[in-house]
N, C-alpha and C positions, 0 to 999 in steps of 0.2 A: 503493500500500500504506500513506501515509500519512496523515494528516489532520489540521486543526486547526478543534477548537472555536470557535465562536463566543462562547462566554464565557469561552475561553480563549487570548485574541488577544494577551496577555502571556507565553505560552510562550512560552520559546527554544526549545523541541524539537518538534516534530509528534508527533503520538501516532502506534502502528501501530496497524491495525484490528484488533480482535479476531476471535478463531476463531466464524466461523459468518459472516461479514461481510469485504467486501471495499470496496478504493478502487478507482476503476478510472481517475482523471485525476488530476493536479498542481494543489497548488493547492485540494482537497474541505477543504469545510465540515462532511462528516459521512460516515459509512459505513453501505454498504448490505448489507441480509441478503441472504442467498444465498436464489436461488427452490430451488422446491420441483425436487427431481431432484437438485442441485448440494448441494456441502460445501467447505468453506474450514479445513483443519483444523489450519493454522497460521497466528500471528497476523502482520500487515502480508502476504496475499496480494493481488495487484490482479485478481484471477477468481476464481471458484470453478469448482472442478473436477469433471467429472459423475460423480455415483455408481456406483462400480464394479458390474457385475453379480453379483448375487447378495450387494449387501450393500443396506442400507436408512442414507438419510441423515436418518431423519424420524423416529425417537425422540425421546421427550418429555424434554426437557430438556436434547437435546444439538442441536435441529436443524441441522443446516447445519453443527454442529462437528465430528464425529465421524461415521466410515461405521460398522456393525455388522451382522455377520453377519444374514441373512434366515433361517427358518425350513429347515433341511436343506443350509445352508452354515457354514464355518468358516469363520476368518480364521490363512492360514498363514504361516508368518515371511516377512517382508519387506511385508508389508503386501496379500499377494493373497487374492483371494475364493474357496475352492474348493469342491463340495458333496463333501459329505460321502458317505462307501462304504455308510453304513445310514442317507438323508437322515431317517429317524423321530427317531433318536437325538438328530441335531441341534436343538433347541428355537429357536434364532437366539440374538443377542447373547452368543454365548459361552456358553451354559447348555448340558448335556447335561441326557438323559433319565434317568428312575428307574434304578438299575442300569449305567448307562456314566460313562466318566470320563474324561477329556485331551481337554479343549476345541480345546487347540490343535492335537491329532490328527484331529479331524472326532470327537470323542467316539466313536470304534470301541474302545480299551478298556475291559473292563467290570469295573465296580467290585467292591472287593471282598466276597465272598457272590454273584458273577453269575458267568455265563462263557457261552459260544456255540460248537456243536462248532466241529470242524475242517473243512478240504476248502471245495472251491467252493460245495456245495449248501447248506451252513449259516457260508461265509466272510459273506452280506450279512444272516443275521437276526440280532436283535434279542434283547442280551445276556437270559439266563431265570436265576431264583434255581437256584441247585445244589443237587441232591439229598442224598438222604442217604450218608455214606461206603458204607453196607452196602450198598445200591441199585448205586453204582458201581461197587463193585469186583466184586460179583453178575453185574453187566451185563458186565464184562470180560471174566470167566471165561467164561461165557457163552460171548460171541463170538471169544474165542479158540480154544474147543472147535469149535466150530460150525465155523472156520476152516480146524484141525487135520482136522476128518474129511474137507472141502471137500478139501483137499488130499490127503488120503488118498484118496478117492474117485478124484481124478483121475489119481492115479499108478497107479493098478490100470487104469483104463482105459486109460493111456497103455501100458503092459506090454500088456493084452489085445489093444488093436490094432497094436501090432509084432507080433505072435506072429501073427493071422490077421488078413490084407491087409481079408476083407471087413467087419471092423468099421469106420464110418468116424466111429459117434457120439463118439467121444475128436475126432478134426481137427474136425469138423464145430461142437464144443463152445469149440475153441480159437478158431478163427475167429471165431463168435458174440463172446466175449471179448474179441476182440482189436479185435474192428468196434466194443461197447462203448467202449473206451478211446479210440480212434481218431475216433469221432464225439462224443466228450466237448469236444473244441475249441471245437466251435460251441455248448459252453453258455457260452461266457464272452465271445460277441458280444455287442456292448450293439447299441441302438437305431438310435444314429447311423450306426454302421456296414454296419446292412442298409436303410437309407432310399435312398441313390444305387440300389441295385442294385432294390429290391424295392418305395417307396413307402409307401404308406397299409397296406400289408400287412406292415411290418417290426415294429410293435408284438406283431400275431399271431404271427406269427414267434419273434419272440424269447420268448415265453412257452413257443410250442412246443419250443424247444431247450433252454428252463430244465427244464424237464418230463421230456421225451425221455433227453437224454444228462446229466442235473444227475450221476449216480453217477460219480466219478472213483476210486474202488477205494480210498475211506476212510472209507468204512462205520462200522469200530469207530472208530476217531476221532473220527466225531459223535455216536457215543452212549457213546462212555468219555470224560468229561472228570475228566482228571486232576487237572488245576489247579484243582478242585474240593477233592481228594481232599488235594493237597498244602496248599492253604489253611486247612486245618485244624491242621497242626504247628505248634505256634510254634514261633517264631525262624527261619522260613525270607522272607530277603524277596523281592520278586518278579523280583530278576531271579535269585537261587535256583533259584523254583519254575520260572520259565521255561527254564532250563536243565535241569532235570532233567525237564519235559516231552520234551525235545529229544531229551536221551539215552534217553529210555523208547522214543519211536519208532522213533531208530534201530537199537536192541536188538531189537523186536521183530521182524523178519524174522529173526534170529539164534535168537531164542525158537521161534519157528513152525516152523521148518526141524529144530531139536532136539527140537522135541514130534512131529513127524513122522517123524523117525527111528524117535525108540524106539515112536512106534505101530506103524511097519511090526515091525519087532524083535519087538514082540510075536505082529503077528498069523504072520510067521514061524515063530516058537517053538512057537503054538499050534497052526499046521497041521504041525509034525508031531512035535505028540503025539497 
């Protein structure tokens, strides 16, 4: 790791080899760069050590010194390579894309003026600018109604078929529902995991089940983005708004279950007047 100059045979001290460059016997006259593949990223190493996966040791002007993230990986604490949950996002050497931000999160948060729904089918794309407030809260309302009758719908059916045994489209509907949800698992196989079992045909696969089962029952969630809606307030900062997302969804079952109420109440009232 050390070395001593030949025009410098008057040293008392041996030089350490600089980062990118290694000694590798007692006793050197000079230091060697590290080949290509290999990095030395601290100075007096006697090896260079081979470039971790999914980093690059061959940027210009660091060769040999420094590893840095490759194109659709981070670099997370402690010094390991990982790729990134949206690899697009990831640009390499620690840059994110237009619109995301925390390099050292795999750039999955998205800056701010962006945001990407909720739920599994919209967890891996690619932060989009936010609409307009009017648009969002439009779209809410919306699908909250939409929601509210869904439910109402189903409760009537549910009464119709306790009452005569031979309706069976209320169970029939449930099940359908329930096989939904149940088969939603196998959207959040990745690749690797159906290769032992399935081969050459796990790539197909796994598109089919991105496809198939992506709906996990958060629907309004990918197209109400809130945190759109709240980044508009000043003085709210984001671990704020991130909180009062939290509470909106938890409330919402609480909301839907009371709009459903007073809908039946109504339609009650109405049948008999």
């Amino acid at each position: 790791g050390r070395y001593m100059p030949e025009e410098s045979l008057n040293r008392t001290e041996c030089l350490l080899s600089p980062r990118g460059r290694f000694v590798p016997e007692v006793g050197a006259l000079v230091s060697y760069p590290c080949m290509a593949g290999t990095f030395a990223p601290q100075p007096g190493m006697q090896g260079c050590a081979p470039c971790p996966i999914g980093a690059d040791c061959s940027q210009p002007g660091i060769v040999g010194e420094r590893a840095v993230a490759e194109p659709g990986f981070f670099e997370a604490e402690g010094g390991d390579f990982r790729q990134c949950r949206v690899p697009s996002s990831c640009l390499g050497a620690g840059v994110c894309a237009h619109g995301t931000a925390g390099a050292d999160l795999g750039c999955y948060r998205c800056a701010p003026g962006f945001a990407r729904g909720d739920g599994t089918f919209h967890d891996r794309g690619a932060c989009s600018p936010c609409p307009r407030p009017e648009w969002t809260i439009s779209v809410a309302g919306l699908a909250v109604l939409i929601v509210v009758l869904l439910a109402f719908c189903l409760a009537r059916l549910n009464i119709t078929a306790a009452r005569r045994p031979a309706c069976l489209h209320a169970f029939i509907l449930k099940i359908g529902i329930s096989h939904l949800f149940l088969m939603h698992s196998f959207e959040s196989l990745m690749e690797w995991e159906l290769v032992p079992g399935f081969g050459s045909a796990s790539l197909v696969l796994r598109y089919l089940f991105a496809g198939a089962f992506a709906w996990d029952g958060t629907m309004p969630s990918g197209l109400v983005r809130l945190e759109c809606v709240l980044g508009q307030m000043e003085g709210l900062d984001l671990d704020v708004r991130l909180w009062l997302v939290l509470l909106a969804w938890l409330l919402l079952p609480v909301l839907l279950a009371l709009a459903c109420l007073a809908l039946s109440s109504i339609a009650l009232l109405v049948g008999h007047l």
